[in-house]
N, C-alpha and C positions, 0 to 999 in steps of 0.2 A: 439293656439300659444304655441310654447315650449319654454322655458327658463330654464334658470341653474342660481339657488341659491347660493352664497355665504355665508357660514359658518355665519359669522358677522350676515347676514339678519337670516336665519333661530335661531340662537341663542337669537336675540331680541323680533324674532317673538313668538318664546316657551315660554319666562321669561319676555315680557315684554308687547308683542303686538305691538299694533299701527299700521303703514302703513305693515311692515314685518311682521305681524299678520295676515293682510289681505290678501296678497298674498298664505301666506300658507293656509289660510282657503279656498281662491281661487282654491290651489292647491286640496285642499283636499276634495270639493265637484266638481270638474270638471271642474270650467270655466277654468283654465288654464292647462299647460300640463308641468309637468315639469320633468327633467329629472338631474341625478348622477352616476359619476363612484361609485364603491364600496369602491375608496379610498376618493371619499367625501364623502361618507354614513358613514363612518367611522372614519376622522375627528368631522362628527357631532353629532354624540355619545362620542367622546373623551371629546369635547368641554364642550357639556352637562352637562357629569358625571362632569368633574371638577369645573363645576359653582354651580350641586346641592351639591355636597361637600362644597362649602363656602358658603350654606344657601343667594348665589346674586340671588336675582330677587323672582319670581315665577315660579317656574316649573308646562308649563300647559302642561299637557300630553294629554288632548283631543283636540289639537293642531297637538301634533306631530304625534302619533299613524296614524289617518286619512290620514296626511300629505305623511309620508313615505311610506302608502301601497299603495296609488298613483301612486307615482312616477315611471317614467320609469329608470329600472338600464341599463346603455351602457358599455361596457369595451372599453373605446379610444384606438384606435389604432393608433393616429395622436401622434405625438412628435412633440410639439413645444414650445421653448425658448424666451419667449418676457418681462415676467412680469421683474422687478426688483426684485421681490420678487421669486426666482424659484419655492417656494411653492404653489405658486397662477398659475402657468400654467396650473395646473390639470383642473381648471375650465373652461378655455379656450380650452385645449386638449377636453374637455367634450361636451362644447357648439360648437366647429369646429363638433365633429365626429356623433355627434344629430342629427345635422343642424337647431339648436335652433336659437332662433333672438335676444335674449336676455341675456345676465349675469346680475342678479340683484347682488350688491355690496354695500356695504360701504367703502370698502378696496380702499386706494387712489393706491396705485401701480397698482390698476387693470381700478380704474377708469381715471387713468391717459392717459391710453392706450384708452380710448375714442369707439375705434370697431378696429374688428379685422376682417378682410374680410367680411363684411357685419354682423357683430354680435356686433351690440349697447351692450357698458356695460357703466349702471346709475346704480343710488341710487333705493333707495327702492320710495322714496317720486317723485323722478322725474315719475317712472316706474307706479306709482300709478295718480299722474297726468294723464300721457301721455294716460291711457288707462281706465279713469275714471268710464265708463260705466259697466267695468267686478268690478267695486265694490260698485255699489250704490245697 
């Protein structure tokens, strides 16, 4: 199953764990398949560097490292304008042009938008529910 990360969940999951912990660990021995344009690859090193700069959380790097060399890179070539946030279409341009099933989020502007042509976008805890068995 392919899905696309949202920034928010990958940044919980590196410095904090928990359900977005799981996923990326998910991501990063196999069960799941997940995929990023370069301009979210690159948000999520932005985002990073300026949390391990304010000493928030834990930085676990044996999280991410695994994580990212995973991942499948896409360059979208879908333009599409839907989020309230225009920042957040990137991930939807991403999960459209994959042909991913999933946007995992915490961002309500994106989970407001509920799916996008057949592309469910939940929380990390729904996403973790719903597919219980890729984490026991």
């Amino acid at each position: 199953m392919k899905i696309v990360i949202d920034t928010n969940v990958v940044i919980s999951g590196v410095f904090f764990g928990g359900r977005p912990g799981m996923i990326l660990e998910a991501v990063a021995d196999g069960r799941l398949n997940a995929c990023a344009s370069p301009e979210i690859l690159a948000e999520y090193y932005e985002i990073i560097l300026e949390m391990n700069k304010r000493g928030q959380g834990h930085f676990n790097r044996n999280i991410l490292v695994p994580f990212v060399s995973e991942m499948e890179i896409i360059k979208p070539c879908s333009s599409i304008s839907i989020c309230r946030d225009p920042d957040d279409n990137k991930f939807i341009e991403c999960a459209f042009d994959a042909k991913a099933l999933y946007i995992v989020s915490g961002d309500k502007d994106l989970l407001d938008i509920c799916e996008y042509k057949g592309i469910q976008i939940v929380t990390a805890g729904d996403f973790c529910n719903t597919y219980s068995d890729i984490f026991s």
